[in-house]
MISE-341509 format. One line per 10 residues: their letters; for each residue z negated, x, y of N, C-alpha, C. Coordinates in Angstrom, 3 decimals. Each point is the difference from the previous one (the first is absolute). Example, Ala and Ser with C-alpha at 12.3 -4.5 7.8 and 13.67 -1.06 7.14 Angstrom:
<recs>
AS> -7.800,13.190,-5.690,0.000,-0.890,1.190,0.000,0.900,1.200  0.720,-0.350,1.050,-0.060,0.820,1.190,-0.730,-0.770,1.090
</recs>
This chain:
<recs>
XXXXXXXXXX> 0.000,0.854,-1.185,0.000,-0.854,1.185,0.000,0.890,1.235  1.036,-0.243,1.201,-0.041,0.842,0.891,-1.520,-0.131,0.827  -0.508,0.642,0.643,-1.185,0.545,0.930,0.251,-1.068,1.153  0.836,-0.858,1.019,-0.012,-0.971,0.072,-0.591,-1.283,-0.109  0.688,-0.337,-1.344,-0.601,-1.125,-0.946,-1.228,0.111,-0.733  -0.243,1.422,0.065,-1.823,0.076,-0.168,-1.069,-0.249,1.254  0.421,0.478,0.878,-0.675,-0.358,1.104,0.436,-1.588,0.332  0.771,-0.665,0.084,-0.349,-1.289,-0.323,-0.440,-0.452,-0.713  -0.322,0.057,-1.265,-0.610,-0.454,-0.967,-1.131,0.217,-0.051  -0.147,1.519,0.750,-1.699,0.072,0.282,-0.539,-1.029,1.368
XXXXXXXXXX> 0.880,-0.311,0.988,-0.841,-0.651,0.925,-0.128,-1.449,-0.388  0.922,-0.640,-1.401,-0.040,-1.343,-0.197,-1.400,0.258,-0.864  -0.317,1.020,-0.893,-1.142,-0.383,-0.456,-1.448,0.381,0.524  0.066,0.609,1.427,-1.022,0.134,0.947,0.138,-1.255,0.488  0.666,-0.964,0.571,0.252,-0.945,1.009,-0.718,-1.472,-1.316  0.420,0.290,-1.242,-0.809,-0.978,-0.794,-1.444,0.215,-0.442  -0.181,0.971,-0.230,-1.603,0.844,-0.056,-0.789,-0.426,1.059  0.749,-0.142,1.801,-0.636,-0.262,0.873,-0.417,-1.524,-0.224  1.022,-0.801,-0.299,0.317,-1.130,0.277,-0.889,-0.868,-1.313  -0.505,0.521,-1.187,-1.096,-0.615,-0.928,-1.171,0.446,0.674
XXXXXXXXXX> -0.383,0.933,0.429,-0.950,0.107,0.830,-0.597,-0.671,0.516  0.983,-0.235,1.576,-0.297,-1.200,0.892,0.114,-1.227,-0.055  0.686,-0.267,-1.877,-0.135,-1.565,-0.353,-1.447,0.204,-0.591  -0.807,0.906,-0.633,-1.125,-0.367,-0.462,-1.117,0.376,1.297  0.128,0.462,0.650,-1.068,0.458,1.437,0.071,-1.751,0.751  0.879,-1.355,-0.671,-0.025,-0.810,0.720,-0.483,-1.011,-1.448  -0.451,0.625,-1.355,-0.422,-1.108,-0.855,-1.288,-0.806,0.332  -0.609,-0.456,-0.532,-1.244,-0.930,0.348,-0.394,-0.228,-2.033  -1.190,1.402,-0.028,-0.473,-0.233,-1.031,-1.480,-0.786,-0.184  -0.381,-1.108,-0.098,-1.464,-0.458,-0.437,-0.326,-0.434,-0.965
XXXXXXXXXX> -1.067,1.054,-0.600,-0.784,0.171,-0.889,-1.352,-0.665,-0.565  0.243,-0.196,-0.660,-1.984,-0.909,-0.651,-0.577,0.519,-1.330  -0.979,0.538,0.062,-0.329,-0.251,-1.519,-0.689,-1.129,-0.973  0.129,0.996,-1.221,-0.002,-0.870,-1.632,-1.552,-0.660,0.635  0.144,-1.230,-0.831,-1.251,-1.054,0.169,-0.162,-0.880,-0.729  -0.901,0.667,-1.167,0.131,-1.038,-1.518,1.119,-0.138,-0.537  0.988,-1.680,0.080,0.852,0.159,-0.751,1.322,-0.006,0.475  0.095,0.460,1.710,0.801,0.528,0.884,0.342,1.435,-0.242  0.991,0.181,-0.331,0.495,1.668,0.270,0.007,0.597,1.385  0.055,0.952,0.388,0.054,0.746,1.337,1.287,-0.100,0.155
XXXXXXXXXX> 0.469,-0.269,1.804,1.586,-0.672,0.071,0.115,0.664,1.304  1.272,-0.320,-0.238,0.994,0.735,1.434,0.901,-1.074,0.590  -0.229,-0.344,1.423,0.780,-1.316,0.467,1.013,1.681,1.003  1.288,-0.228,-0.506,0.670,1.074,1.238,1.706,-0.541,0.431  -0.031,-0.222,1.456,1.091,-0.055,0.557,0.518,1.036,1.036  0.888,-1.115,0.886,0.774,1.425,0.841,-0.811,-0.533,1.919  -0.162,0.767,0.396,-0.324,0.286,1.560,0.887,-0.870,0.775  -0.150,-0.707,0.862,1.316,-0.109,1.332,-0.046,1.257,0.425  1.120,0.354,0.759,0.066,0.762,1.045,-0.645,-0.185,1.303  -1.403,0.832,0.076,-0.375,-0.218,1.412,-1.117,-0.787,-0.215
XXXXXXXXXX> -0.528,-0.158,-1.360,-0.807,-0.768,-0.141,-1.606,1.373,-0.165  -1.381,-0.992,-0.451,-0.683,0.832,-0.427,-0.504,-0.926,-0.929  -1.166,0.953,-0.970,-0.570,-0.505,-1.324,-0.978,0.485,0.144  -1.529,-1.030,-1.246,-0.746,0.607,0.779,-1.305,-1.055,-1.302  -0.580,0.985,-0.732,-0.381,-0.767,-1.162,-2.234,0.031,0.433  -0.347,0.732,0.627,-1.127,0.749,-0.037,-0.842,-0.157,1.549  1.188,-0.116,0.986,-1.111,-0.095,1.496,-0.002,-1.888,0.386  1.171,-0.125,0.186,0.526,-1.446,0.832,-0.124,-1.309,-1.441  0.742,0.473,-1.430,0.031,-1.065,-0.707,-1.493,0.282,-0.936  -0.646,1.044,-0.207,-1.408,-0.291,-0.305,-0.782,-0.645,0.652
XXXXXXXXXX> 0.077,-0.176,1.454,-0.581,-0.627,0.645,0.099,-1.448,-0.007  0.575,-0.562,-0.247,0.838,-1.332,0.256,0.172,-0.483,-1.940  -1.019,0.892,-0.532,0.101,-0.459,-1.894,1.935,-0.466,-0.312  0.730,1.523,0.348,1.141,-0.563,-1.034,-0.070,1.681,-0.319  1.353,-0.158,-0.769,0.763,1.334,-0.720,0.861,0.706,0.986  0.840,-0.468,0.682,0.709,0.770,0.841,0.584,-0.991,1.344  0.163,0.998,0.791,0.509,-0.440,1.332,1.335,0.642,-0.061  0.965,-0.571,1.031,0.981,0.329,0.539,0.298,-0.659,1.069  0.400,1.036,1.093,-0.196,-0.553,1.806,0.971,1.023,0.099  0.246,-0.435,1.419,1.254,0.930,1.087,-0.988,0.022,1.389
XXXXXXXXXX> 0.192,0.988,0.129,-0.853,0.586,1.455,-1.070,0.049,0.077  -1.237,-0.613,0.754,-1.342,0.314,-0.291,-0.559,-0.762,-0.726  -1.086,0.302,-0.971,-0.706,-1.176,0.143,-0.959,-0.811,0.935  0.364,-1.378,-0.182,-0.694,-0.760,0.952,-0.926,-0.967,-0.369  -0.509,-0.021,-1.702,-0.551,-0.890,-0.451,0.119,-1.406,-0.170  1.454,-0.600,0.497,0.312,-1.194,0.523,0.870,0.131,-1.750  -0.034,-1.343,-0.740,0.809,-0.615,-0.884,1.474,0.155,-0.053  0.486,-0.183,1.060,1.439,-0.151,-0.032,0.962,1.113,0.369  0.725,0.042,-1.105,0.950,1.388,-0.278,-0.526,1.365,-0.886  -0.770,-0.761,-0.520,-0.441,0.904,-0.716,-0.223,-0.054,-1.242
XXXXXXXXXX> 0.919,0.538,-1.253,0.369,-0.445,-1.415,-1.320,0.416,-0.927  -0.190,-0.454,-0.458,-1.708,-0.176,-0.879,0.061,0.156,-1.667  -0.350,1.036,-0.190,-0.214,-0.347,-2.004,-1.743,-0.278,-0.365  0.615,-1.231,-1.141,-1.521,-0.069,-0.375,0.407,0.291,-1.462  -0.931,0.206,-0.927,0.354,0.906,-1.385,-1.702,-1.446,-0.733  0.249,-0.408,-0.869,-1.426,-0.611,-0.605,0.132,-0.220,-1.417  -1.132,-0.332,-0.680,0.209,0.079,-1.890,0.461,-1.610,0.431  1.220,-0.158,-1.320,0.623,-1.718,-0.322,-0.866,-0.362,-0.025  -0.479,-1.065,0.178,-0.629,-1.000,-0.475,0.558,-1.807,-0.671  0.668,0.006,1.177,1.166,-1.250,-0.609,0.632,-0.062,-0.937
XXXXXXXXXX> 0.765,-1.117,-0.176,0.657,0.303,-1.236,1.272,0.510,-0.294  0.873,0.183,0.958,1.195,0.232,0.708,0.180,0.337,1.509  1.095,0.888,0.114,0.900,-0.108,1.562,-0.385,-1.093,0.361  0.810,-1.253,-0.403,0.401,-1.183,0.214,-1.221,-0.625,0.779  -1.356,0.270,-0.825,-1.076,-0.769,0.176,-0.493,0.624,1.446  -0.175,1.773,0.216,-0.157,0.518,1.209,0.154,-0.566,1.044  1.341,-0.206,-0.035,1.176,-0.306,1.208,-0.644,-2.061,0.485  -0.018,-0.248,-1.132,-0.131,-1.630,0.343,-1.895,0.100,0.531  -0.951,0.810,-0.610,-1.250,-0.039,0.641,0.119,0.366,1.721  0.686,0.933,-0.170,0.238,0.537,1.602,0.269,-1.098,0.498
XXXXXXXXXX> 1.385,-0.675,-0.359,0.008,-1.230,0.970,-0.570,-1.093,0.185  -0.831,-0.481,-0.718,-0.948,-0.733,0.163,-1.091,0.527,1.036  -0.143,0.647,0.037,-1.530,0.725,0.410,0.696,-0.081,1.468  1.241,0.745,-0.004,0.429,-0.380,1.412,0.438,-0.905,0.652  0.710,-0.818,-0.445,-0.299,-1.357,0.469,-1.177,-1.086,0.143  -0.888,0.365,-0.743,-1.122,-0.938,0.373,-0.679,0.716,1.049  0.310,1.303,0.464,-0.405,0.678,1.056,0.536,-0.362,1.233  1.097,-0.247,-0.163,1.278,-0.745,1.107,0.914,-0.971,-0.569  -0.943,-1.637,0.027,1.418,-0.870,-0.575,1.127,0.432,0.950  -0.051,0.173,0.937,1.235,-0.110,1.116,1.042,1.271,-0.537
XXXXXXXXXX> -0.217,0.734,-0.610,0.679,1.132,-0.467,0.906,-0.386,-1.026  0.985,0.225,-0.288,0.995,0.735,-1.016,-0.131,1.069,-0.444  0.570,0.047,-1.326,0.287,0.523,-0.671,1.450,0.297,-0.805  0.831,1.070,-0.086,1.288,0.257,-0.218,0.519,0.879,-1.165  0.665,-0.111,-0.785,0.463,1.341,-0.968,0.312,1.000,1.536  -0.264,1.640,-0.647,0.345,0.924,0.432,0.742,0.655,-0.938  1.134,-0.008,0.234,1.074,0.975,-0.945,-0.021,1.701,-0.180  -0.187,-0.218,-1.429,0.025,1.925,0.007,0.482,0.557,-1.425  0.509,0.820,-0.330,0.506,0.450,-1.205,-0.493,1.317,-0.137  -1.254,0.036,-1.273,-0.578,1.641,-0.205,-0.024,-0.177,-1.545
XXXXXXXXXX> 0.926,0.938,-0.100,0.463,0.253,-1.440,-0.786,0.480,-1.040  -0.963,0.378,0.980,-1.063,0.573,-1.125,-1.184,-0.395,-1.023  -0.380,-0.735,1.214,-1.416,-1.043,0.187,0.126,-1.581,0.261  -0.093,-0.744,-0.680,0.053,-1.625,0.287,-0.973,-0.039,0.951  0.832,-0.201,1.414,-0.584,-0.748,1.331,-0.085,-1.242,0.322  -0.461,-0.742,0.652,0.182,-1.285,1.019,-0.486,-0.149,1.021  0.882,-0.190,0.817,-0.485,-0.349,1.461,-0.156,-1.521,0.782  -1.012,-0.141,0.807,0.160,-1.172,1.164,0.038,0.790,0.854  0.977,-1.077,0.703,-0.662,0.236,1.657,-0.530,-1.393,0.640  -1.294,0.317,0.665,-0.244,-0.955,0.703,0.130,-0.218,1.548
XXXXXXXXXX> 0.012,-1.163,0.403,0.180,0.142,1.148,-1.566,-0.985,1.036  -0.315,0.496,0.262,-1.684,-0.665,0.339,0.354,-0.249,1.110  -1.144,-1.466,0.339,-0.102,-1.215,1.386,-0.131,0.871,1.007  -1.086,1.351,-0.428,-0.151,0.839,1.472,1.203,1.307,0.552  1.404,-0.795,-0.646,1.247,1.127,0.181,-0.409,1.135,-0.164  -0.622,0.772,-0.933,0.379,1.323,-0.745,0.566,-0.665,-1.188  0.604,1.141,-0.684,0.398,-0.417,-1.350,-0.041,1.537,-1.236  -0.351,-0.810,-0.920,-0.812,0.880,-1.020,0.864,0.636,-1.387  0.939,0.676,-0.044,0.459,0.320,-1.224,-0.823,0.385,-0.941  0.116,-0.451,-1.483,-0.898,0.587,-1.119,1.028,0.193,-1.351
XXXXXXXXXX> 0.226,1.259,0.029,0.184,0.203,-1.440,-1.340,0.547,-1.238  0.512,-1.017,-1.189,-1.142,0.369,-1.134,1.070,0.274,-1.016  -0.745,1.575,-0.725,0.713,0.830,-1.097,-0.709,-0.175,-1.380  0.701,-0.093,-1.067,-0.661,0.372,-0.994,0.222,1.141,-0.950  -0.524,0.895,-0.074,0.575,0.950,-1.058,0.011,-0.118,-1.166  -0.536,-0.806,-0.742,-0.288,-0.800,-1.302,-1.220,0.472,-0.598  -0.425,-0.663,-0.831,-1.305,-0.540,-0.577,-0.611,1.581,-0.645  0.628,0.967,-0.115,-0.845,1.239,-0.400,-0.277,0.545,1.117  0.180,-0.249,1.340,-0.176,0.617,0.983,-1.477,-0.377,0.342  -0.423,-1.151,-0.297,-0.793,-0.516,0.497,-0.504,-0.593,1.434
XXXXXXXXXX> 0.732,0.249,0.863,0.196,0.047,1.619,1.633,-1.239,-0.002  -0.339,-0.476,1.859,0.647,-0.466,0.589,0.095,0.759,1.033  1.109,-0.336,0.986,-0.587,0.739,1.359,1.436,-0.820,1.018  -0.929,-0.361,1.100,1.143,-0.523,0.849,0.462,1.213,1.460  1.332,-0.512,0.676,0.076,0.293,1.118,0.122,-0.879,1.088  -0.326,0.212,1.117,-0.277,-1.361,1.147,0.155,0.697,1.427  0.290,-0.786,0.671,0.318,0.711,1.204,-0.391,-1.695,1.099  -0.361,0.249,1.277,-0.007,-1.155,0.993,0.849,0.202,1.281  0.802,-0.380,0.237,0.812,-0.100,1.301,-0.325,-1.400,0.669  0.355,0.202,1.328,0.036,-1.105,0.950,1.221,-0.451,-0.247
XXXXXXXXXX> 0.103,-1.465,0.045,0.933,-0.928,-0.322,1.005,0.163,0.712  -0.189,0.590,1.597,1.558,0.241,0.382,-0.350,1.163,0.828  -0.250,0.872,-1.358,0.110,1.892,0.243,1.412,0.253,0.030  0.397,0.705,0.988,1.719,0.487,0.593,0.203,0.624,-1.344  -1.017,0.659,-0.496,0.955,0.829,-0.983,-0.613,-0.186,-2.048  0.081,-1.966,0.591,-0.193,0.155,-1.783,0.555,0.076,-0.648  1.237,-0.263,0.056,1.126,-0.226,-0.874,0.103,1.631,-0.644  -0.601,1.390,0.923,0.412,0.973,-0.333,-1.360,0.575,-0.894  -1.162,-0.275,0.700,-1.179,0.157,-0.961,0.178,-1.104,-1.380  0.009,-0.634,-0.405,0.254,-0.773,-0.883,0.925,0.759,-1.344
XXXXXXXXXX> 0.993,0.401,0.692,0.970,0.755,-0.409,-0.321,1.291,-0.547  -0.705,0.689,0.909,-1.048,1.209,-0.595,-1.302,-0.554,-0.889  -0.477,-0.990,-0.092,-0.887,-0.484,-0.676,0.329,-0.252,-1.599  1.659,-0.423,-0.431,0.461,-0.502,-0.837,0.534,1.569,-0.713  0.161,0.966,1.178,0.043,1.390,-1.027,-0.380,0.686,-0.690  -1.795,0.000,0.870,-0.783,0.397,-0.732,-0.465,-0.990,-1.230  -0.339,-1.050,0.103,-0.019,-0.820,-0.986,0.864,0.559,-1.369  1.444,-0.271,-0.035,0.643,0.112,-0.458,0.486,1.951,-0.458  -0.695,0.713,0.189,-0.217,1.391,-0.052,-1.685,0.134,-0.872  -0.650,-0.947,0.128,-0.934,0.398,-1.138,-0.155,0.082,-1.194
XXXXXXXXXX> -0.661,1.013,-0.226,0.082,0.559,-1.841,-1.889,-0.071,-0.315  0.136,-0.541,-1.121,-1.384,0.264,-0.314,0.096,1.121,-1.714  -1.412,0.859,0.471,0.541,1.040,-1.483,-1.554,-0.149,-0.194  -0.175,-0.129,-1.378,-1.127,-0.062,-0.479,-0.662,1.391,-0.648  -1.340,0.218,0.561,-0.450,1.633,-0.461,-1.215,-0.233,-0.739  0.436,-0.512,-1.463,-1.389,0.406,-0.535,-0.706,0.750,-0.411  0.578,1.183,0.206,-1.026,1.898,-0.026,-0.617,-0.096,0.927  -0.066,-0.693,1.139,-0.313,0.440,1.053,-1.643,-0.495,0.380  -0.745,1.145,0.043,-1.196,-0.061,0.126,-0.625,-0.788,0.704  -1.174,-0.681,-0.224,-0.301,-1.182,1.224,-1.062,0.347,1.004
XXXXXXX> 1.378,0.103,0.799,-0.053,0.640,1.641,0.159,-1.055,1.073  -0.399,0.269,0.976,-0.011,-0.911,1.236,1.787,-0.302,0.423  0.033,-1.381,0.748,1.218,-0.009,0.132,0.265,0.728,0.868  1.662,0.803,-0.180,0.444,0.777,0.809,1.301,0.106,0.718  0.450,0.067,1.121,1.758,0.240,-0.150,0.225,1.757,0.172  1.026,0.089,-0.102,0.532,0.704,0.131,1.578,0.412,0.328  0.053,1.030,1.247,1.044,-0.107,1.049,0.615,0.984,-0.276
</recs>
């Protein structure tokens, strides 16, 4: 091969070396451990751009698994994508999804409730969206990884009902959604939950 076509070939496989890199410097790994007859698990997706994550200061505080926000935090609900991770208890997805809506509607008859469309190939999801009397509106996706996992875990996010830019958060909401992997670690010693960046 001429000296040329090696030096291209060397900068295509520096330029991809770079480029797995900075797709994993933007993953979103959260971690839990084993608990009785729960294995130790890994909920992991992909970053927005421009976003931050944040499993230990802002979403320990506030009792979830992980945060995801753009710009500061401000402690305020809205725009800000939420994982909660918990042992099944129900008997199904199906059943999750329909308790949620109950619970929220008798919280707000005046509210709706909507399919939220999403396709994650990995993990059987379902989403609502609701739309509440006090104009925010509440997306909820609930995952199941199936019955050896022992865990459910949803994602949820709150926007104002006529936020300029839902159509585009929404849109980023349905990526990450749809970008989650759950991997189950049952070697894994039982350790405090953790992420890792």
């Amino acid at each position: 091969m001429k000296r040329g076509c090696w030096l291209v070939v060397g900068l295509l496989l520096s330029f991809a070396v770079h480029a797995a890199a900075a797709a994993s410097d933007k993953a979103v790994r959260v971690s839990g451990k084993a608990d009785r007859d729960v294995p130790g698990w890994t909920i992991q997706t992909g970053l927005p751009d421009g976003w931050t994550q944040d499993c230990c200061v802002y979403a320990q505080a506030i009792g979830v698994n992980e945060v995801l926000y753009q710009g500061e935090w401000t402690g305020e609900p809205e725009r800000v994508i939420v994982l909660n991770v918990w042992p099944s208890k129900l008997s199904s997805l199906e059943a999750e999804v329909q308790d949620d809506r109950h619970h929220y509607l008798d919280r707000d008859p005046g509210g709706k409730a909507g399919v939220f469309a999403l396709d994650n190939k990995a993990v059987d999801c379902r989403g609502v969206l609701y739309q509440g009397s006090d104009h925010k509106d509440d997306v909820v996706v609930f995952c199941d990884p199936g019955l050896a996992s022992g865990i459910r875990f949803s994602w949820s996010m709150t926007l104002a009902h006529d936020d300029r830019r839902k159509d585009e958060l929404l849109a980023l909401f349905r990526q990450v959604v749809q970008q989650s992997r759950y991997l189950a670690d049952r070697a894994a010693p039982a350790a405090t939950a953790r992420t890792q960046h």
